[in-house]
C-alpha positions as a printed NumPy array, in Angstrom:
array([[264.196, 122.154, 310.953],
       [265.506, 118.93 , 309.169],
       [262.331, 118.193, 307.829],
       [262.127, 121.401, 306.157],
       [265.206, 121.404, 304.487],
       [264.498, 117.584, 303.182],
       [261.126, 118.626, 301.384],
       [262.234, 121.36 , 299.555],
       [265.246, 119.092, 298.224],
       [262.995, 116.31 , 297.107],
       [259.364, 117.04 , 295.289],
       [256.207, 114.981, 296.821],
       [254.845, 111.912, 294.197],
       [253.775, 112.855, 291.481],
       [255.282, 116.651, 290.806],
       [258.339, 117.07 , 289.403],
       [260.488, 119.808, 288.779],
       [260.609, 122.155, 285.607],
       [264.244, 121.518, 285.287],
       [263.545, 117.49 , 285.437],
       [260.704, 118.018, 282.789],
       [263.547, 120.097, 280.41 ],
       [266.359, 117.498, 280.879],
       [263.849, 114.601, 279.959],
       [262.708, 116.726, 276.663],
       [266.717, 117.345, 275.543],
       [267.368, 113.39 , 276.226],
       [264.215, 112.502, 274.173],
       [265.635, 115.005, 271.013],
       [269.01 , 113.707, 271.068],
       [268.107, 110.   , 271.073],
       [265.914, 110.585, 268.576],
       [268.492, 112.524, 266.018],
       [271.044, 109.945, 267.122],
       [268.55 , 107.223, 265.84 ],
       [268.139, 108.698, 263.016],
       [271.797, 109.819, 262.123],
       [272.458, 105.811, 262.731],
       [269.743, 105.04 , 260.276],
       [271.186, 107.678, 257.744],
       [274.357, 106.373, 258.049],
       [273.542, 102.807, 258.03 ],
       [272.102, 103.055, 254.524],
       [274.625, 105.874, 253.356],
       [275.767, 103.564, 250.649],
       [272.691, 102.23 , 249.228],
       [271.831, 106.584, 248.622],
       [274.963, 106.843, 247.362],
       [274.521, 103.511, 244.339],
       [271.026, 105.338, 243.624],
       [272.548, 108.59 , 242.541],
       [275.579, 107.542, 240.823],
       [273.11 , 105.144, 238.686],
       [270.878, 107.449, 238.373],
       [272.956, 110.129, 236.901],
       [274.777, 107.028, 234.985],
       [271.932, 105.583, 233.62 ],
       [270.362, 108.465, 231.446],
       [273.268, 109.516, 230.176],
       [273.864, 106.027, 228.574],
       [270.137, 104.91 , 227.925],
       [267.679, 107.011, 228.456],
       [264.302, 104.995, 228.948],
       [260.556, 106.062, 228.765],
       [258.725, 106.272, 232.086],
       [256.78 , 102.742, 233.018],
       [253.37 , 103.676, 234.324],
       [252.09 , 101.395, 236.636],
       [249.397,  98.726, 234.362],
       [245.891,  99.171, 235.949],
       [243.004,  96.734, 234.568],
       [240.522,  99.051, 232.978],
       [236.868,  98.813, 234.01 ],
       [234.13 ,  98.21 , 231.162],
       [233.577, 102.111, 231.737],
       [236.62 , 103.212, 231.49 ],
       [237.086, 101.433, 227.895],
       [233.586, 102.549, 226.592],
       [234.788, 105.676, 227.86 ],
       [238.22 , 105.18 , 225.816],
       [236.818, 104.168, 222.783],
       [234.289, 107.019, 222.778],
       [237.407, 109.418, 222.938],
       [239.396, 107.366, 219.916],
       [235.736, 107.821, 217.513],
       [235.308, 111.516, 218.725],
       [239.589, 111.787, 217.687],
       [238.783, 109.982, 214.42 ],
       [235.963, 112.211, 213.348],
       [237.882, 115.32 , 214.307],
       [240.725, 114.218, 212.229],
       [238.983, 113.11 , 209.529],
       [237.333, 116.869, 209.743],
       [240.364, 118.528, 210.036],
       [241.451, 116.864, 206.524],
       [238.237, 117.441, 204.995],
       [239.271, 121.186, 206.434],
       [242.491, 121.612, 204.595],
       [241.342, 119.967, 201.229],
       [238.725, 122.773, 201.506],
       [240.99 , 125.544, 202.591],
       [243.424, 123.953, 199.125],
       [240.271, 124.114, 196.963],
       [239.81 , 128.077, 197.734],
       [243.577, 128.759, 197.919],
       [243.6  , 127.514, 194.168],
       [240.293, 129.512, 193.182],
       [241.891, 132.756, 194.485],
       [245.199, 132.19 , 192.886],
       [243.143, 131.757, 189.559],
       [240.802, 134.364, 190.   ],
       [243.901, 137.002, 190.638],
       [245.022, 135.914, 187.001],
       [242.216, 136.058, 185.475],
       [242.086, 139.814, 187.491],
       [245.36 , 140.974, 186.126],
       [244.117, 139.996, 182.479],
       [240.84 , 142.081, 183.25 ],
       [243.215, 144.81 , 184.144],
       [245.94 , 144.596, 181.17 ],
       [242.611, 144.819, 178.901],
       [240.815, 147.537, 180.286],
       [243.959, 149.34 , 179.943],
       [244.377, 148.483, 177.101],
       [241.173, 149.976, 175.841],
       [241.683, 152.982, 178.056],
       [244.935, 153.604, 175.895],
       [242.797, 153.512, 172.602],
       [239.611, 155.299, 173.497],
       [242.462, 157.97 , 174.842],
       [244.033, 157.766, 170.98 ],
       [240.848, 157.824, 169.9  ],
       [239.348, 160.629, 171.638],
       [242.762, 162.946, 170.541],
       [242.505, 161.985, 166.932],
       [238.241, 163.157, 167.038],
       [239.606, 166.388, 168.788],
       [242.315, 167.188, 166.383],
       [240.154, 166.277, 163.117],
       [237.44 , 168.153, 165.242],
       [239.767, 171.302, 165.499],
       [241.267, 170.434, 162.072],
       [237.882, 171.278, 160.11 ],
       [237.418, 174.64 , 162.553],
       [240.583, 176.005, 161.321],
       [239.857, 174.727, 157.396],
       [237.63 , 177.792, 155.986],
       [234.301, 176.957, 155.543],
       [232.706, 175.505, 151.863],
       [231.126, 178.227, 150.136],
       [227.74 , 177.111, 149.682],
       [225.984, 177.918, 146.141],
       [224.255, 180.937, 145.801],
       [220.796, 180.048, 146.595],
       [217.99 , 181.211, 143.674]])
């Protein structure tokens, strides 16, 4: 009956228990957070000098971003230089654009002038054909009211 009681306390080769298989996984976790956290604190102060310049340093200068400089392939530049024509042209139509848009800006300016003056005259006119018209009807009316000529006695 020994024998019985030694195999159930120790597993066979090979098999091991789920609670070995657990207390491997935990020691595996913590070692690795400790590593880390020992890392972490190891370079504490270098994460530290990074923020306090970098809030620092805009405040006193602030710089453009650098971009990395990349060597340009002969496509790329043809390809560059066929974007700085294209911008030219469109520029140089987006002036010829406005000095258009300025050329019928000043036409309609002039042309409402020379539409109030159309107006002022035709008004004017429309005053005297109305003074005319009231002095034909009251000369008109004048004559009605006059007693007529008596016309010589006819032979």
């Amino acid at each position: 009956m020994g024998d019985t009681s030694r195999e159930t306390q120790f597993p066979k080769n090979g098999e091991r228990s789920r609670s070995g298989r657990l207390v491997t996984v935990v020691v595996l976790l913590l070692s690795v957070v400790g590593i880390g956290a020992a890392v972490f604190w190891a370079n504490y102060d270098q994460f530290s000098e990074t923020s306090r310049t970098a809030t620092a340093q805009p405040a006193a200068q602030p710089q453009a971003p650098s971009f990395p400089r990349v060597e340009a392939s002969d496509d790329t530049m043809q390809a560059l230089n066929a974007l700085q024509q294209s911008l030219k042209g469109l520029q140089a139509s987006e002036q010829h654009m406005a000095d258009q848009l300025e050329v019928i800006q000043r036409q309609l300016a002039s042309e409402q002038g020379q539409r109030k003056l159309l107006s002022e005259q035709v008004g004017a006119l429309s005053g005297r054909v109305d003074g005319l018209s009231t002095s034909a009807t009251s000369a008109t009316t004048g004559t009605a009211s006059q007693s007529p000529k008596k016309k010589p006695a006819s032979r």
